[in-house]
C-alpha positions in Angstrom: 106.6 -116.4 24.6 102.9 -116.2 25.7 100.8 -120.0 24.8 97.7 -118.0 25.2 97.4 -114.1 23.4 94.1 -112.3 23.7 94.6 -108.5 22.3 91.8 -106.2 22.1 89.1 -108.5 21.8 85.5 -107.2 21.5 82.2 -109.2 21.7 78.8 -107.9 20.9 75.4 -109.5 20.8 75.1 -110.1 17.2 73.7 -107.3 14.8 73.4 -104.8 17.6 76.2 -102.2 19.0 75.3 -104.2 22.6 78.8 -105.5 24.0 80.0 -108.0 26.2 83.5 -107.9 26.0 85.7 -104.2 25.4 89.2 -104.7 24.1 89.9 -107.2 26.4 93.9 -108.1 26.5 95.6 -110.8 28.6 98.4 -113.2 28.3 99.1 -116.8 29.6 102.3 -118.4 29.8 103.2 -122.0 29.3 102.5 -123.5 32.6 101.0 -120.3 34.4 97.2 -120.3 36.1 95.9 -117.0 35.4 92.3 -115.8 37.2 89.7 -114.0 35.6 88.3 -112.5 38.6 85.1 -109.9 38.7 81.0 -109.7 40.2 78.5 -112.1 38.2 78.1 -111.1 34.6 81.9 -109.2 34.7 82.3 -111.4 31.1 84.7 -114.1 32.8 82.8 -117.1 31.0 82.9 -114.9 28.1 86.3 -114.6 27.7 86.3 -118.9 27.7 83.8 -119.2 25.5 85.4 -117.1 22.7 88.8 -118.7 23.4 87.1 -122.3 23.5 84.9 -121.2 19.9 81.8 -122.1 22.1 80.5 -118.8 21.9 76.7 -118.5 20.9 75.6 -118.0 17.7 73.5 -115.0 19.0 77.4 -113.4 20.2 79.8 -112.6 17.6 83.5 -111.3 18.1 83.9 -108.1 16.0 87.4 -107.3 16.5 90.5 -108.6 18.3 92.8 -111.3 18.1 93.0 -114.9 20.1 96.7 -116.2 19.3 97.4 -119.7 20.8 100.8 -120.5 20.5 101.5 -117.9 17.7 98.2 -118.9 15.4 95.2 -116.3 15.5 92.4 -118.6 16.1 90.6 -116.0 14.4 92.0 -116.3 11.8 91.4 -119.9 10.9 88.9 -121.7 8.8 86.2 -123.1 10.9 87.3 -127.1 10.2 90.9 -126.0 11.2 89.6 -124.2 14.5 88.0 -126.8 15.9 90.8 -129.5 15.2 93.4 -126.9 16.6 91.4 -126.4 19.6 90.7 -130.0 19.9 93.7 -131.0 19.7 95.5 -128.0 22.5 92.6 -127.1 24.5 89.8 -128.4 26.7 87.5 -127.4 29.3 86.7 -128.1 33.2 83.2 -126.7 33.5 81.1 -125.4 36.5 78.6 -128.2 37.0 80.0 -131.7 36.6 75.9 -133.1 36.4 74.9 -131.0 33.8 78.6 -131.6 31.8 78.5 -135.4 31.7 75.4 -137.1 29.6 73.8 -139.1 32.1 72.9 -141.9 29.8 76.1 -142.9 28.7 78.7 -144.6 30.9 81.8 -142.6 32.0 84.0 -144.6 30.5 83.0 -143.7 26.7 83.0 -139.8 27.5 86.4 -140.0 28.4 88.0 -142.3 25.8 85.8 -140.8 22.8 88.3 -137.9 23.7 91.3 -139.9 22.8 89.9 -142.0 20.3 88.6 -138.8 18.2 91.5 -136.6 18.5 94.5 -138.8 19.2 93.3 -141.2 16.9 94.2 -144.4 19.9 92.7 -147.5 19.5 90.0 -148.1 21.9 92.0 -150.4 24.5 94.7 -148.1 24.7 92.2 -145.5 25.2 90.3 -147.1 27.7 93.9 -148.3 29.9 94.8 -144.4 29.4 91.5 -143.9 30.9 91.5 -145.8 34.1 95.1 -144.0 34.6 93.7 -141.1 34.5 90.8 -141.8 37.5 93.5 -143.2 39.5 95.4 -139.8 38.4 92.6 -138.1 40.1 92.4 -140.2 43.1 89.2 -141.9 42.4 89.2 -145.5 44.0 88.2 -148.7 41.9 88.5 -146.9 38.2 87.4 -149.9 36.3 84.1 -149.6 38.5 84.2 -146.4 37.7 84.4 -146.3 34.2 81.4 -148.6 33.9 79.6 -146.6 35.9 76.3 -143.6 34.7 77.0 -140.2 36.2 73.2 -140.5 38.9 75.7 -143.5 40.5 78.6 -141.2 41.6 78.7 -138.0 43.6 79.3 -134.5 42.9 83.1 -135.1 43.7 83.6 -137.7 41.8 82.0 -136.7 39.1 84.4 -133.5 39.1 87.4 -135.4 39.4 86.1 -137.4 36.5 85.5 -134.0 34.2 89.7 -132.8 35.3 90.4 -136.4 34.3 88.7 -136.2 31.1 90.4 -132.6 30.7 93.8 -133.7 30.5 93.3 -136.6 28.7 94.0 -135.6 25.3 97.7 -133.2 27.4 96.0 -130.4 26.2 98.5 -127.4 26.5 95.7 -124.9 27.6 92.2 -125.7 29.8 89.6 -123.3 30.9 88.7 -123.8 34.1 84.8 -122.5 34.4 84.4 -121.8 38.1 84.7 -125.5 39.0 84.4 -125.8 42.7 80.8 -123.4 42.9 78.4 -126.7 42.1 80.6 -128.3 45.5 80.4 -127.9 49.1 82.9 -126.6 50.5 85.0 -129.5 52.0 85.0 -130.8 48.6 86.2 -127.5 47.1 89.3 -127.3 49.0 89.9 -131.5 47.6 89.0 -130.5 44.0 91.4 -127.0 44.3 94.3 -129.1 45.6 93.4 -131.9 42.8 93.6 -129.5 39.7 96.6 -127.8 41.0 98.6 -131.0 41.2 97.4 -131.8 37.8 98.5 -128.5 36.4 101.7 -128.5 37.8 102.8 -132.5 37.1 101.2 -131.6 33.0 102.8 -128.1 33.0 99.4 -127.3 31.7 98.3 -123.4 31.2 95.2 -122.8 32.8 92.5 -120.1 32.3 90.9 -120.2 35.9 87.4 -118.4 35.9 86.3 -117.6 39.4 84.4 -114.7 41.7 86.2 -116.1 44.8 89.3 -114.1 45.3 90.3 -116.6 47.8 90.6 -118.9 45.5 92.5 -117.0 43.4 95.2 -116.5 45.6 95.6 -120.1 46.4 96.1 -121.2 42.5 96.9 -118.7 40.5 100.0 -116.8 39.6 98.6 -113.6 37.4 95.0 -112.7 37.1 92.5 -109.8 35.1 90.2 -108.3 37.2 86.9 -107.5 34.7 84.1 -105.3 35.0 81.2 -105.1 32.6 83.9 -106.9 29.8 86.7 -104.7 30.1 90.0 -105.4 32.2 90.6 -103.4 34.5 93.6 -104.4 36.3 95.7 -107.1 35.0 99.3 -108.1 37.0 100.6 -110.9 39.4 98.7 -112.1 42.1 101.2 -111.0 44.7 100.9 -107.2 44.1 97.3 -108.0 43.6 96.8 -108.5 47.0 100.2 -106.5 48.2 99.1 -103.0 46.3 96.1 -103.4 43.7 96.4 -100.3 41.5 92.6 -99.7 40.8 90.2 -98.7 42.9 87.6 -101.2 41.7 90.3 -104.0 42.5 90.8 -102.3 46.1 86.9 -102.5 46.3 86.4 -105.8 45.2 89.5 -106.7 48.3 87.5 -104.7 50.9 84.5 -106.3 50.4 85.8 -110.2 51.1 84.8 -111.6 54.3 87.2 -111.8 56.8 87.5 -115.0 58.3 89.2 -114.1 61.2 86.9 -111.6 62.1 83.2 -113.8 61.2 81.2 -110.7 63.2 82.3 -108.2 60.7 80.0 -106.4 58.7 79.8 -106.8 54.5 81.8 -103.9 53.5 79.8 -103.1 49.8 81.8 -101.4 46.8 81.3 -98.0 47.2 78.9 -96.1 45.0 81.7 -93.8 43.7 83.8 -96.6 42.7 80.8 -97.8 40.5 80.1 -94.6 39.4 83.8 -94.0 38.2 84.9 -97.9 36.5 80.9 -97.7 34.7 82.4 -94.0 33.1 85.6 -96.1 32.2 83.6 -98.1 30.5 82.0 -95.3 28.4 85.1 -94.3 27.7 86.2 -97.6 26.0 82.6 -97.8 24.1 83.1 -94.3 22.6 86.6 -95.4 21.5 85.1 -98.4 20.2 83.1 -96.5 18.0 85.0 -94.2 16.6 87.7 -96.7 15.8 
C-alpha cells in the first residue's frame, strides 16, 4: 500500500482559472525516495507545499485527493490536518539560513519539535536532541545546541535541519532541493547524509530536485513535471535506461556530460516545447469541461 497518494490534484491561483498544478498523480511507498524532477517553475515545490498544507493563501487546491496512509488530507478539518501532518510529516528545506531563526539557539528549534508533538519532557527532548547531531555527524553536539545559526556554516546548519527532520520519526519528509544553497563538496556530504538517514528510519521521502544527477544517486521512482502536469512517472532505472516521453529524453540530452567537459549545451528542442505546452492544453480543456 502506497504511505503517500496524490490523484488528480489541481492547484489554481485563487479565484482565477490560472493553474499551477494539472491532475497531478503520484505514489510513494513506505521507505521509497521518489524525485520530482522538471525546469524552474515545473510546480515541484508545489506539489510539497500542498502535501505539507503550507500552500499560500493566495493558491487554493480545487480538486484532487492527498491520501497519507489511507486518510485524504483533504478531507480533514483544519485542527486535525495540521496535527496529522505534525505528527507523520516534516520538511528539509532549500536554504538552511533562511529555515532556522537566527535569534534563537539551535537547541530550542529542534526539541520544541518533540516537546509540541511528542509531548517529551524537555530533558528527554533535549538528550534526543544531541543524538540526533551526533546522528548527523556533527562534532561536539552540546556546543552545538547552544549555539545561534550566524556561528555555524552552511553544512552544519543543513545537517542540523535533516536532524531536526527526523526528530519527531516522521513517516514521510519533503525534501525541498536541499543541497542548491551548498557547494558542491558539501552537496555530495549532505546527499550521502540524508540517504543514510532515510534508509536506517525507513522514512518515505519526497525529494524535489532539477539535478537529474542527483536523482539517480537517491532515488528509486521519480515524476518528471512540466508547467504542473506529470508527464512521465516510473522507476529511475528505465528513466535513464528508456524514458518514454520526449520531454524526459530532452531534459536527459541536455545534462552535461562530465566526461566530455568541452561539449556543447545540447537545449530542449523547440518541437519538444511546442508539443508537451499542447499537452498541457489538452489537460486545461479537460479541466474545464469536467
Amino acid at each position: 500500500m502506497s504511505y503517500l497518494k496524490i490523484s488528480n490534484l489541481t492547484v489554481n491561483i485563487a479565484g482565477t482559472s490560472a493553474r499551477l498544478l494539472r491532475d497531478v498523480s503520484l505514489t510513494v511507498q513506505p521507505g521509497e525516495v521518489h524525485g520530482l524532477v522538471g525546469e524552474s517553475g515545473a510546480g515541484k515545490s508545489m506539489i510539497g507545499k500542498a502535501v505539507l498544507g503550507t500552500l499560500p493563501r493566495a493558491i487554493e487546491i480545487v480538486s484532487g485527493t492527498i491520501e497519507l496512509d489511507g486518510t485524504d488530507l483533504l478531507a480533514l478539518s483544519p485542527a486535525e490536518h495540521r496535527k496529522r501532518l505534525g505528527q507523520s510529516c516534516a520538511l528539509i528545506p532549500q536554504d538552511p539560513l533562511t529555515a532556522l531563526n537566527p535569534s534563537r539557539r539551535i537547541g530550542p528549534q529542534i526539541t520544541d519539535r518533540l516537546t509540541d508533538i511528542l509531548g517529551w519532557d524537555a530533558k528527554r527532548a533535549r538528550d534526543r536532541a544531541a543524538e540526533l547531531l551526533d546522528e548527523v555527524q556533527i562534532p561536539d553536539p552540546q556546543r552545538v545546541l547552544r549555539s545561534y545559526p550566524h556561528e555555524l556554516s552552511g553544512g552544519m546548519r543543513q545537517r542540523i535541519l535533516i536532524a531536526s527532520a527526523f526528530a519527531a520519526q516522521p513517516k514521510l519528509i519533503v525534501a525541498d532541493e536541499p543541497t542548491t544553497a551548498l557547494d558542491v563538496t558539501v552537496q555530495k556530504q549532505i546527499l550521502k547524509l540524508i540517504k543514510d538517514m532515510q534508509q536506517r528510519h525507513d522514512t518515505a521521502l519526497l525529494f524535489v530536485t532539477h539535478d537529474l544527477g542527483v536523482v539517480s544517486k537517491i532515488c528509486q521512482s521519480l515524476s518528471v513535471l512540466y508547467a504542473g502536469m506529470v508527464v512521465e512517472a516510473t522507476d529511475v532505472r528505465s528513466f535513464f535506461r528508456e524514458p518514454a516521453h520526449a520531454y524526459s529524453r530532452a531534459l536527459l540530452a541536455a545534462t552535461p556530460k562530465y566526461t566530455d567537459p568541452e561539449a556543447s549545451l545540447t537545449p530542449v528542442p523547440e518541437e519538444v516545447i511546442a508539443a508537451v505546452k499542447a499537452e498541457v492544453d489538452a489537460a486545461d480543456a479537460r479541466l474545464r469541461h469536467g
